[in-house]
PABA-356298 format. One record per atom (N, C-alpha, C): residue number from 1; chain; atom name; x, y, z. Coordinates in Angstrom, 3 decimals, padded with zeros to 6 digits. Layout:
<sites>
+-----+------+------+----------+----------+----------+
! pos ! unit ! site !       xx !       yy !       zz !
+-----+------+------+----------+----------+----------+
! NUM !    A !   CA !        X !        Y !        Z !
...
+-----+------+------+----------+----------+----------+
</sites>
This chain:
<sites>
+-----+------+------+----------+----------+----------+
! pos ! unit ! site !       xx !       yy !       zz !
+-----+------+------+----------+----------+----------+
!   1 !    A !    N ! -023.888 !  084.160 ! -035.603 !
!   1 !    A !   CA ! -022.983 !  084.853 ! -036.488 !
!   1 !    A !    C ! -021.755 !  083.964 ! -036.691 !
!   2 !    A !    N ! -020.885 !  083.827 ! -037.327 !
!   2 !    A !   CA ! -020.501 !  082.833 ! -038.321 !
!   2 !    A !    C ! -018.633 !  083.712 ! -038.680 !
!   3 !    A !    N ! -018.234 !  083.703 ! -038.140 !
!   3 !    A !   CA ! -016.679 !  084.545 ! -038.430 !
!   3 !    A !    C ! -016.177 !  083.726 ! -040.159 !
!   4 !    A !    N ! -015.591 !  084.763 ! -040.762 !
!   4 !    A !   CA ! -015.203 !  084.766 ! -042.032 !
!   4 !    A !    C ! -013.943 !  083.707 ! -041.760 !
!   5 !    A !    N ! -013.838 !  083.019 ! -043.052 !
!   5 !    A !   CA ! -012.485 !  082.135 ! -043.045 !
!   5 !    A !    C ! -011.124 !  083.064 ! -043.405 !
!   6 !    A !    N ! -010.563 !  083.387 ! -043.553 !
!   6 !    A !   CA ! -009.288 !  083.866 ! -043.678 !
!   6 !    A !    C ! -008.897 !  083.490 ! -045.197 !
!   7 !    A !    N ! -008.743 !  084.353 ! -045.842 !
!   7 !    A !   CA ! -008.064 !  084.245 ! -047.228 !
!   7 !    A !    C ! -006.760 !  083.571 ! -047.313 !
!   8 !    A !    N ! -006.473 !  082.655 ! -048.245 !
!   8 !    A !   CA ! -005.266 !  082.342 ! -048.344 !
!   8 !    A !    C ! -004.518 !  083.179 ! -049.240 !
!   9 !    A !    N ! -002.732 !  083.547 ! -048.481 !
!   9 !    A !   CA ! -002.289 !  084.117 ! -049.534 !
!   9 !    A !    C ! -001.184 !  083.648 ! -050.467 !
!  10 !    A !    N ! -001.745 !  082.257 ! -050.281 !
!  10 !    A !   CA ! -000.544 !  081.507 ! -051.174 !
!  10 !    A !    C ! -001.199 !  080.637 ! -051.877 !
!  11 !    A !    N ! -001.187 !  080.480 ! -053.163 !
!  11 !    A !   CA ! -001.152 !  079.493 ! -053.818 !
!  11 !    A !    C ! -000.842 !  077.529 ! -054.085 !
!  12 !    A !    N ! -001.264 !  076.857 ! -054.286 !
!  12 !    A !   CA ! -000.032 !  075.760 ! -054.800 !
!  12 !    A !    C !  000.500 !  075.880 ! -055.905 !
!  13 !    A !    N !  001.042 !  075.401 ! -056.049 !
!  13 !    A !   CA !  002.203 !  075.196 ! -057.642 !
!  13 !    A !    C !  001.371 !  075.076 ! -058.858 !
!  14 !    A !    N !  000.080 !  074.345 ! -058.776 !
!  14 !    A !   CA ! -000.702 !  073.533 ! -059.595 !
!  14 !    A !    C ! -001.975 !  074.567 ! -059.692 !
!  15 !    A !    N ! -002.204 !  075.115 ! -058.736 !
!  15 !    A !   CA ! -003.121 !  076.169 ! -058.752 !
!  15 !    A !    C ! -002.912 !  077.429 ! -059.790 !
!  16 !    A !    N ! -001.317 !  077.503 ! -059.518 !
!  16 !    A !   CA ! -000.715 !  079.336 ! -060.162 !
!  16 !    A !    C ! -000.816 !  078.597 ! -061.318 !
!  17 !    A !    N ! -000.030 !  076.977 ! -061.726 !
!  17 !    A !   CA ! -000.051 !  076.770 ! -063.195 !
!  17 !    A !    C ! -001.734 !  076.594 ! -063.860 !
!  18 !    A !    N ! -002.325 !  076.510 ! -062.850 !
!  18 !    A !   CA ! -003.955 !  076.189 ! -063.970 !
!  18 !    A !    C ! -004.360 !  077.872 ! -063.831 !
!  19 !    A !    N ! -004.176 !  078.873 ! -063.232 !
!  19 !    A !   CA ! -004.217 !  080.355 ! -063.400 !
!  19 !    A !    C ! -003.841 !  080.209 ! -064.595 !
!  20 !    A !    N ! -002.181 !  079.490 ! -065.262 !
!  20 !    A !   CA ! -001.601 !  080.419 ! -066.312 !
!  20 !    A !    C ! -001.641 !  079.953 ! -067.366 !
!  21 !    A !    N ! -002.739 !  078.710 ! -067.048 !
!  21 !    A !   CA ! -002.745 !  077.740 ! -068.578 !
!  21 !    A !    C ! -001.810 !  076.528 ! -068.607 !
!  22 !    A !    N ! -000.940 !  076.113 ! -067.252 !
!  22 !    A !   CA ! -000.240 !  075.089 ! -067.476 !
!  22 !    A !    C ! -000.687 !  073.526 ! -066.838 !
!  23 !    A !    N ! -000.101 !  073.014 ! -067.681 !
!  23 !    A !   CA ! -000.085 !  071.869 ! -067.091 !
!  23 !    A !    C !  000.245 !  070.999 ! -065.798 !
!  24 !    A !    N !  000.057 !  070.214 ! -064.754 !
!  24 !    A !   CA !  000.592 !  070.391 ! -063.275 !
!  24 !    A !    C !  002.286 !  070.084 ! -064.078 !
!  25 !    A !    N !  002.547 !  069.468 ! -064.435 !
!  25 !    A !   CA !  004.004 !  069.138 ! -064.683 !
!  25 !    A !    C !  004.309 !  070.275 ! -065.163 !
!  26 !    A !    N !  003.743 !  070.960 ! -066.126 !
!  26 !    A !   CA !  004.824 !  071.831 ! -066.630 !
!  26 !    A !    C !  004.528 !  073.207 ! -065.594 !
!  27 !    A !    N !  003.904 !  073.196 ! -064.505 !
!  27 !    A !   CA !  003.830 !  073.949 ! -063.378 !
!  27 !    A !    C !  004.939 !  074.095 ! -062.998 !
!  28 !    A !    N !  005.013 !  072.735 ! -062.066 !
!  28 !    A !   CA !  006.071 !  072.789 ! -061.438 !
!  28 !    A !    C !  008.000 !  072.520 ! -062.282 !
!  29 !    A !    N !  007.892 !  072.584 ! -063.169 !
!  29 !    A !   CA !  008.704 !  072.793 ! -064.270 !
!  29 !    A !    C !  009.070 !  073.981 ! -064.081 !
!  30 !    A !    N !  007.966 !  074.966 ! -064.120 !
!  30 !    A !   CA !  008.328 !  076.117 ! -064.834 !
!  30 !    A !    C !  008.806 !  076.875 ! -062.575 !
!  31 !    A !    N !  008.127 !  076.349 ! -062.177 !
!  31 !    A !   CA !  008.712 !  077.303 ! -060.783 !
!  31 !    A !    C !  009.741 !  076.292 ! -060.028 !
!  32 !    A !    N !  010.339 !  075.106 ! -061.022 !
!  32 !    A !   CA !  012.014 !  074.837 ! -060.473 !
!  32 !    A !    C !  012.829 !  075.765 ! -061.169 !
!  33 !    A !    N !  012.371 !  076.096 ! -062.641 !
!  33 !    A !   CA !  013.058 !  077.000 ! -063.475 !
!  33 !    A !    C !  013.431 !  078.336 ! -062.735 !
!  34 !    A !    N !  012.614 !  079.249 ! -062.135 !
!  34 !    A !   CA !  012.291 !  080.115 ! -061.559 !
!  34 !    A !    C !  011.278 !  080.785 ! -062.775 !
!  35 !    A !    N !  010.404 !  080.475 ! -063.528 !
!  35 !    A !   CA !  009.679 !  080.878 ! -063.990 !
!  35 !    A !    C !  008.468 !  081.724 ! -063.208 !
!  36 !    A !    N !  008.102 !  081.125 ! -062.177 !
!  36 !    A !   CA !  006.973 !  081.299 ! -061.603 !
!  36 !    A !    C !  007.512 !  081.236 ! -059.854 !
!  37 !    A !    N !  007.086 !  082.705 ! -059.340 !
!  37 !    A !   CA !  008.046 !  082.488 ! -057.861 !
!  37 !    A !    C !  007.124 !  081.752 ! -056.984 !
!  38 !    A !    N !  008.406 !  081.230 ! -056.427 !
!  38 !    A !   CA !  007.778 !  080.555 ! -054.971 !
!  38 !    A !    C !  008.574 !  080.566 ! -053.573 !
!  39 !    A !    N !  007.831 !  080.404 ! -052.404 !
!  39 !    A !   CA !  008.606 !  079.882 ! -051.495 !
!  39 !    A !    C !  008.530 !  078.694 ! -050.911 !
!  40 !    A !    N !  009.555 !  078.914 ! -050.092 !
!  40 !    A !   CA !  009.768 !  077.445 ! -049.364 !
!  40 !    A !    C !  008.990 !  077.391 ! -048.009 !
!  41 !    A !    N !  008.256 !  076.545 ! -047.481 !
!  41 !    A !   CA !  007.796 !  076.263 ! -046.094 !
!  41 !    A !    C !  007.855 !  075.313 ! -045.470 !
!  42 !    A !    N !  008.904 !  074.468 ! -045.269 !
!  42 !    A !   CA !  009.179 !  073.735 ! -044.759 !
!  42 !    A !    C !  009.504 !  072.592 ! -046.411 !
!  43 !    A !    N !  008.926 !  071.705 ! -046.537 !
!  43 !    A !   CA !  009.017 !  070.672 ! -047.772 !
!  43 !    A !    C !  007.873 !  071.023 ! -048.913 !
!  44 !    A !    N !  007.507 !  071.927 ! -048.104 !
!  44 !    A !   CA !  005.938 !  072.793 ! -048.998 !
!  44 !    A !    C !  006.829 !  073.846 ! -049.926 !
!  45 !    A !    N !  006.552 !  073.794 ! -051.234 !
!  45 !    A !   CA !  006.521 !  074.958 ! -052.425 !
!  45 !    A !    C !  005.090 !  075.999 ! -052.506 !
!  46 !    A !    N !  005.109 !  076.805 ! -052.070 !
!  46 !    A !   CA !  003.831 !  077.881 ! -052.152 !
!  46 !    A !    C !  003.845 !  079.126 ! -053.432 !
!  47 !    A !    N !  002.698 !  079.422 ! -054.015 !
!  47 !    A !   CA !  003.294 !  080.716 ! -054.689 !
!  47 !    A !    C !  002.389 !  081.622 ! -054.297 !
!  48 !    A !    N !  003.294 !  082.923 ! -053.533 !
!  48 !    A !   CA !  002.410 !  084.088 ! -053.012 !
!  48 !    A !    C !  001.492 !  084.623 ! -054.216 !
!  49 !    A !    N !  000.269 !  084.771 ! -054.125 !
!  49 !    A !   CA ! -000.454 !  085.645 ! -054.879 !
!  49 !    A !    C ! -000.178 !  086.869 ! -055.559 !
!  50 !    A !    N !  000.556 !  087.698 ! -054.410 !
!  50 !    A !   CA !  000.932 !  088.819 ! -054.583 !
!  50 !    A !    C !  002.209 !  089.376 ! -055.768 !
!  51 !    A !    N !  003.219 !  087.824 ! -055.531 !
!  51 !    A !   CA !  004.072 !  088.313 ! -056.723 !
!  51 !    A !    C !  003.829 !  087.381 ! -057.586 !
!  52 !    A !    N !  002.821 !  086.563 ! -058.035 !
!  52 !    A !   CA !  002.685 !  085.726 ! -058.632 !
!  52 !    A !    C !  001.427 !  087.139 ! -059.779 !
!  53 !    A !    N !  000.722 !  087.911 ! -059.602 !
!  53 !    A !   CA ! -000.369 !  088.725 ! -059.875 !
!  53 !    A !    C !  000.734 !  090.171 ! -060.710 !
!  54 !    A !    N !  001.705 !  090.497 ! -059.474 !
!  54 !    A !   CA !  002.884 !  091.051 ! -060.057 !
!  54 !    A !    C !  003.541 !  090.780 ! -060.719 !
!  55 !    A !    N !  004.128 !  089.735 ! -061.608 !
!  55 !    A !   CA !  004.949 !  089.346 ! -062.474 !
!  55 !    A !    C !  003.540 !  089.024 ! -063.822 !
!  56 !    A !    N !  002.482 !  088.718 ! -063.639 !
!  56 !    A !   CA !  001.579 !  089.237 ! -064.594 !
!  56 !    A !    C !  001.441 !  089.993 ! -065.207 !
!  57 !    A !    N !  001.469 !  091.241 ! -064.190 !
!  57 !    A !   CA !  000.889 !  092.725 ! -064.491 !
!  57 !    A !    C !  002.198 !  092.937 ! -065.033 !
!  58 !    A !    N !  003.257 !  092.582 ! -064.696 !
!  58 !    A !   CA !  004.350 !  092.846 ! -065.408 !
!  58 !    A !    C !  004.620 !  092.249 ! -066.986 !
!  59 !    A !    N !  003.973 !  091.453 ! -067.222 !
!  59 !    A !   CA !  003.839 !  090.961 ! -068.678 !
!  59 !    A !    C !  002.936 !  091.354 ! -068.930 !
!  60 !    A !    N !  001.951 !  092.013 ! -068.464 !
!  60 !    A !   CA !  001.037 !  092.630 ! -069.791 !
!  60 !    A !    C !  001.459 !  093.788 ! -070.124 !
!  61 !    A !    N !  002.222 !  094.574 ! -068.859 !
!  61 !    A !   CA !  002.777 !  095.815 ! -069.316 !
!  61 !    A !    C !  003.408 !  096.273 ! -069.897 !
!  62 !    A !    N !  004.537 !  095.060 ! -070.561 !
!  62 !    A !   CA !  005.683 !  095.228 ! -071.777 !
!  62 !    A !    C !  005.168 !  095.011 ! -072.836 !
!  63 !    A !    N !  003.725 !  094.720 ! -073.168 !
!  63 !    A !   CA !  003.036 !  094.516 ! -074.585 !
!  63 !    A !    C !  002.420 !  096.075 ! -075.303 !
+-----+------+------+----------+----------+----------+
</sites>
C-alpha cells in the first residue's frame, strides 16, 4: 500500500499566471502589482490556491 502524496496548497507565480492566461513575465508583473496574491516564504513568492480561486470567483461574480 502506497500512502497518498499530499496536495500542494500553493502555487508558483508562473503556474497561477498560466491558470490565468499570462505570460511568466507578465505573471510575475501582475503579483508585484498586487494583482494576483501572494506570499512570502522565505525568498520564495507562492500563490495560495485558496485566494488565488477566491479572487476568481470574485470576478465572475461582478459580471
Amino acid at each position: 500500500m502506497t500512502a497518498e502524496e499530499p496536495k500542494a496548497l500553493v502555487y508558483t507565480v508562473h503556474e497561477a499566471g498560466c491558470l490565468l492566461g499570462l505570460t511568466k513575465n507578465n505573471a510575475y508583473l501582475a503579483a508585484k502589482r498586487g494583482d494576483i496574491p501572494t506570499i512570502k516564504i522565505g525568498r520564495l513568492i507562492k500563490v495560495p490556491k485558496a485566494a488565488l480561486h477566491a479572487m476568481i470567483d470574485a470576478g465572475a461574480a461582478v459580471k
